[in-house]
Phi, psi and omega in degrees: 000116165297103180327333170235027165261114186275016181280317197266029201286161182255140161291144197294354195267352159263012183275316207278354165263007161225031150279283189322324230244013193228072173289006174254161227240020146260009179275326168298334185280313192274000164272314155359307181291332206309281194210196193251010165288299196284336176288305179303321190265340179293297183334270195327274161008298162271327158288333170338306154251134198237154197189086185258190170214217192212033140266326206221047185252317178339312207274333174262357142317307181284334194297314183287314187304338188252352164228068177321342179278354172250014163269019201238330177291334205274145173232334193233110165223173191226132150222175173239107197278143187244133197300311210293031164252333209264021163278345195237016193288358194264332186295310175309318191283323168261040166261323206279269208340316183283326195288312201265020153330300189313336201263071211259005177268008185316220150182340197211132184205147187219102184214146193204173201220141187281171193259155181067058166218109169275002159341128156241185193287341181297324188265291208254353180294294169330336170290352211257021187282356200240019198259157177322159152226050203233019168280153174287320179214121196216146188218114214239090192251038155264144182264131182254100184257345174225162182357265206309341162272010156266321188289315194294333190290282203299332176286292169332320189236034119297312171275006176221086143285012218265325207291142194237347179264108168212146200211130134243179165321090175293000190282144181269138160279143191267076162247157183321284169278105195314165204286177131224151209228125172206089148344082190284155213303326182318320173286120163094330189329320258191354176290156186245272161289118193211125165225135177214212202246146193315310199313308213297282180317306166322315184261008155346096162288324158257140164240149206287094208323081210251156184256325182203126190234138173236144195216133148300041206272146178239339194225161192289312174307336186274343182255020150269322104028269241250298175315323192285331157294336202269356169285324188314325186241014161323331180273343175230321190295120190268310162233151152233151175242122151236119181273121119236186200261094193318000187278262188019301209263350184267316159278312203271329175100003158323144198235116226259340153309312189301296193312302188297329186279347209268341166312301153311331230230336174270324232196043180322315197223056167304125168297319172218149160210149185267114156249128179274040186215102215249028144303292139030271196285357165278328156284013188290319180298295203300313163276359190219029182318353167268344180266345183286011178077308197274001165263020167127149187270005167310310197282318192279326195303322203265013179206124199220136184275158115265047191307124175267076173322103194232097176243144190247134191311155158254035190278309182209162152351298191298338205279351196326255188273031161300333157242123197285110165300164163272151179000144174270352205234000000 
């Protein structure tokens, strides 16, 4: 069918589902041209999830700020800041601020940073201060490593209690004075899902009923911490992930049995569970006999390990969480 043969037209009740089924975004662009049936549902379509950097976001900045009826269509939006930019960022930034006023239907965010870009949250959060505050889900791969960039973090998700999905940076910062990190009770009230650095969880002040959670310990203490927290959410948490830091079990004297019974012991009946640590997995029968096949294959279908082998260079610090699994949520 040819777009502009009005001999072969589709009934309108079939435009928007031979829309859905159409990913490449210049076959959308040349229905745009058809006619304005095919413009109207190509939109809803194209604006929906939205996914920029800070090489090529101006034009669709300026686009939304100056045709506001297509911030309203964006439900998703993502973007990613780039180093070759960050001689012009005050600009940027109040360009993004007029753009996402318009996006008042979001639901979903997303910001993240191209690699050698030292940007923190401190520099750049503010700008997202004009974004709803009625989104659901936000994932914050920028790093806060010091006070004012924990407060800056913490005001954001605070003014969204809304939020039920939440993903940061898990990297700790290497400064002298750790960072504290205490949740005010507003924030966060309503997560379902959460993955962060151990301090961020610890410091909860209510904790949420959360289905799934991924955690981040760099030190024996935070995942003791951390173990110590997982009764609180027993009653609803369904996966746990824990990424740790091969030092926990080689300098500190962790005891990789103690942790699965302190697991068990919290956290009886995980639908999944993640250990980024395959020392680990030899204690997986003893504490978890439902998940080893031997107490009936009823019990291994619905509760299933997933052991991740994650072994890490011992070159630097940094090197800590460089490879990421993806999410569990």
């Amino acid at each position: 069918m040819h777009p502009h043969d009005s001999s072969q037209s589709l009934p309108v009740e079939l435009y928007g589902p031979v829309v859905c089924f159409i990913d490449e975004k210049n076959v959308l662009c040349t229905l745009c041209l058809a006619s304005k049936t095919w413009y109207t549902e190509v939109m809803r379509v194209l604006y929906r999830s939205v996914s920029v950097s800070t090489g090529n976001y101006l034009g669709w900045c300026n686009t939304i700020i100056e045709k506001p009826f297509l911030g309203e269509l964006v439900r998703s939006f993502s973007i990613i800041l780039l180093p070759e930019r960050k001689q012009d960022i005050n600009y940027l930034v109040i360009r993004l601020t007029l753009a996402l006023q318009n996006l008042m239907n979001l639901e979903t965010l997303a910001i993240s940073k191209g690699a050698g870009y030292d940007i923190t949250t401190y520099r750049i959060l503010p700008a997202f201060a004009a974004c709803s505050l009625d989104i659901r889900r936000f994932d914050c791969q920028i790093p806060w490593p010091y006070q004012r960039d924990v407060e800056t973090l913490l005001d954001f998700l605070e003014r969204r209690p809304d939020i039920t999905e939440f993903r940061c940076d898990p990297d700790h910062p290497d400064t002298i004075t750790p960072r504290e990190v205490i949740v005010p009770e507003p924030a966060l009230a309503n997560l379902t899902h959460l993955s962060c650095s151990a301090d961020l969880f610890t410091g909860l002040t209510v904790i949420p009923a959360l289905e799934s959670l991924q955690v981040d310990c760099a030190t024996g203490e935070e995942l003791q911490l951390v173990l110590s927290m997982l009764v609180c959410v027993q009653e609803t948490l369904q996966k746990l992930c824990l990424r740790l830091s091969p030092y926990i079990f080689t300098s500190e004297g962790t005891l990789a049995r103690d942790v699965f019974r302190r697991i068990a012991e919290s956290v009886p009946m995980p639908h999944s569970l993640c250990i980024h640590d395959d020392s680990m997995t030899t204690y997986v029968a003893s504490a978890f006999p439902q998940m080893s096949g031997e107490s009936g294959t009823d019990d291994f279908r619905r509760f299933q390990l997933f052991p991740e082998i994650f072994r890490m260079p011992d070159s630097s610090r940094q090197a800590r969480f460089k490879s990421r699994p993806e999410p569990i949520f």
